[in-house]
C-alpha positions as CSV (number, residue, x, y, z in Angstrom):
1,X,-0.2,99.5,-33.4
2,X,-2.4,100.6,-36.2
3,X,-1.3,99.2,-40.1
4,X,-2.2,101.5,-42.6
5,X,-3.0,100.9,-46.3
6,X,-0.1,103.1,-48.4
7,X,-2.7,103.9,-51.1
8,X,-1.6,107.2,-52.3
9,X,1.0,107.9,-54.8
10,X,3.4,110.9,-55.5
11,X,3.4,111.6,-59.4
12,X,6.3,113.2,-58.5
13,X,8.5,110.4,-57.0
14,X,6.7,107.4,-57.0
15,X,6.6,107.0,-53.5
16,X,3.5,105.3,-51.7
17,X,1.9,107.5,-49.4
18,X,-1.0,107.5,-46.7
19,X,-2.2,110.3,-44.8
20,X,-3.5,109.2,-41.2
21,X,-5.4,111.9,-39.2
22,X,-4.7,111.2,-35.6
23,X,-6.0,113.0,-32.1
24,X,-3.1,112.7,-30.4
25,X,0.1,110.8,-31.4
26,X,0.5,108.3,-29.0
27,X,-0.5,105.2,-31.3
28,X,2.5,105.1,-34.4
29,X,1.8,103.3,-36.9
30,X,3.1,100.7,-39.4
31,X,3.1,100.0,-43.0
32,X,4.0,96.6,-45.1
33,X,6.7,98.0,-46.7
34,X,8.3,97.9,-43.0
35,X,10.6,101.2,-42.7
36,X,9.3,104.2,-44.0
37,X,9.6,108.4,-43.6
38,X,7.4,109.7,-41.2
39,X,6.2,113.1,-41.4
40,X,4.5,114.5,-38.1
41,X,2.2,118.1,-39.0
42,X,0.7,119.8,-36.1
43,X,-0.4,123.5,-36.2
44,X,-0.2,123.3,-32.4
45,X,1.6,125.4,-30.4
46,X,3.5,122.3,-28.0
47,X,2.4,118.8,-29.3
48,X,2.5,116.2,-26.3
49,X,5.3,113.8,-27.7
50,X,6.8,111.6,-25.7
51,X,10.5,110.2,-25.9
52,X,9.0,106.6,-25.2
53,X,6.3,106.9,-27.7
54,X,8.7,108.5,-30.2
55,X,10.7,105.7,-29.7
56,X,7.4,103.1,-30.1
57,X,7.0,104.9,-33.6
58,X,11.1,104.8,-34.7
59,X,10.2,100.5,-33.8
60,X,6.6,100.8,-35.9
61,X,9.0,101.6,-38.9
62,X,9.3,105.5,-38.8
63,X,12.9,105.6,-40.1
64,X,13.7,109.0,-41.6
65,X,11.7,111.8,-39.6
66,X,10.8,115.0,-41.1
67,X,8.2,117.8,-38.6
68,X,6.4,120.6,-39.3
69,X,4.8,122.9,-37.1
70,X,5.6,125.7,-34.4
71,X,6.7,122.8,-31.6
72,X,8.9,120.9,-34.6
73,X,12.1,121.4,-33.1
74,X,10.9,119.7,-29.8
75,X,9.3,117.3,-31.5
76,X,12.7,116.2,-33.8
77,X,14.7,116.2,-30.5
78,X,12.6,113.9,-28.7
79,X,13.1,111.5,-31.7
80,X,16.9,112.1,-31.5
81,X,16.9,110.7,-28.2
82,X,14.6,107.7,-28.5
83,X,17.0,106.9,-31.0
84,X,19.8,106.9,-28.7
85,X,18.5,106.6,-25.0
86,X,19.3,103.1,-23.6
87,X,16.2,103.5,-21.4
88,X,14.1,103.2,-24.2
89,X,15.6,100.5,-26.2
90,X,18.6,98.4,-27.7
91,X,20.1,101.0,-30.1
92,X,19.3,101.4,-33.5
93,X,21.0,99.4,-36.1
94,X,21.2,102.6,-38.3
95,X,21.4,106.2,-38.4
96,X,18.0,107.9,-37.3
97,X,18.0,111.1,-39.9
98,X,15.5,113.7,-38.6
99,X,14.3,117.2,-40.1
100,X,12.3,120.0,-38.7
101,X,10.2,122.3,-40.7
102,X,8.9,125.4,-38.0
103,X,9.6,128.2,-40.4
104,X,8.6,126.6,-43.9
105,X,5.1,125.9,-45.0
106,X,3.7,122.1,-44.7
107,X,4.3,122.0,-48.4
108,X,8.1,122.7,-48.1
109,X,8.1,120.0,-45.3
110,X,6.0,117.8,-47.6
111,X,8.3,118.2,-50.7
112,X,11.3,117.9,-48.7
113,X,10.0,114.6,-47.3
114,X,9.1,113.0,-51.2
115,X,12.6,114.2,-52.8
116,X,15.2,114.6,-50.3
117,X,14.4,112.1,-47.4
118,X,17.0,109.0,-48.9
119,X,17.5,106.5,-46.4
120,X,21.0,107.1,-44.6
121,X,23.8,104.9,-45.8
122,X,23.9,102.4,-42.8
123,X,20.0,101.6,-43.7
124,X,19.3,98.7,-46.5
125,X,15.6,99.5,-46.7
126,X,14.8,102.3,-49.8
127,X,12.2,104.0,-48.5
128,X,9.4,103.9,-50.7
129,X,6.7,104.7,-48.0
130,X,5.4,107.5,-46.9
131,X,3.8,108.2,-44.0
132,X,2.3,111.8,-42.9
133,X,0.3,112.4,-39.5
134,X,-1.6,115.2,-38.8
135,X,-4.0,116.3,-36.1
136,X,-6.5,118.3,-38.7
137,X,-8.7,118.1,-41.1
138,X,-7.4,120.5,-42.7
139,X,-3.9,119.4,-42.5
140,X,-5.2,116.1,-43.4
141,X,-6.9,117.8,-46.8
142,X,-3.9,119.7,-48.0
143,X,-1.3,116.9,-47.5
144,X,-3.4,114.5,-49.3
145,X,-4.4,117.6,-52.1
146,X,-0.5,118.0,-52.1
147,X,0.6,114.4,-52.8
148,X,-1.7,113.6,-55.6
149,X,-1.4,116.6,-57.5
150,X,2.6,117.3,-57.0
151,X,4.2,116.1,-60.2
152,X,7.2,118.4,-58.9
């Protein structure tokens, strides 16, 4: 598991960001804050994500998950069941809230992920961190472009 320096910040919200270009999505990663809101971009047309390595991200920290991208409804399902699965793990101590995003823009998903993604009442951790993976460099440009210039 990878740690990742939060050192963006929303103008908007306040929220800590980082945003980690990865090959595949196999490795999550984690943040000091401990829990935060993932959000998984992928212009791909089926992203190779696993229910156990959804569920290896959900235990990284990934607490609120919001996906964008034409496979984002797969995607969000295979996090609803790592959340719930016994195969994959003692269950979750709080409700797993999960988005997709297929037929907005990664900015929609983006915004939605910095002012709507409160953590679920059964969760004591805020939420502060954000944490957006993407499997472009120019994904990886215009979420970072998006987070440091949206006031809004």
């Amino acid at each position: 598991m990878q740690v990742v320096q939060t050192s963006l910040k929303h103008p908007g919200t306040g929220r800590v960001a980082a945003v980690v270009p990865l090959v595949d999505f196999v490795t999550p990663v984690a943040v000091a804050a401990g829990r935060y809101v993932l959000v998984v971009a992928s212009e791909k047309q089926t992203v190779p994500f696993g229910t156990k390595t959804a569920r290896a991200w959900i235990d990284a920290g990934a607490s609120y998950i919001c996906v964008w991208g034409p496979d984002s409804e797969a995607v969000e399902e295979t996090f609803d069941y790592a959340a719930f699965l016994p195969e994959y793990g003692e269950p979750l101590p709080f409700t797993l809230m999960t988005t997709s995003h297929n037929e907005k823009t990664p900015k929609d998903a983006l915004w939605f992920a910095f002012y709507n993604a409160v953590p679920p009442d059964d969760l004591d951790d805020e939420l502060n961190a954000v944490v957006i993976v993407v499997d472009s460099d120019s994904l990886a440009a215009a979420c970072t472009a998006w987070v440091t210039e949206n006031p809004k």
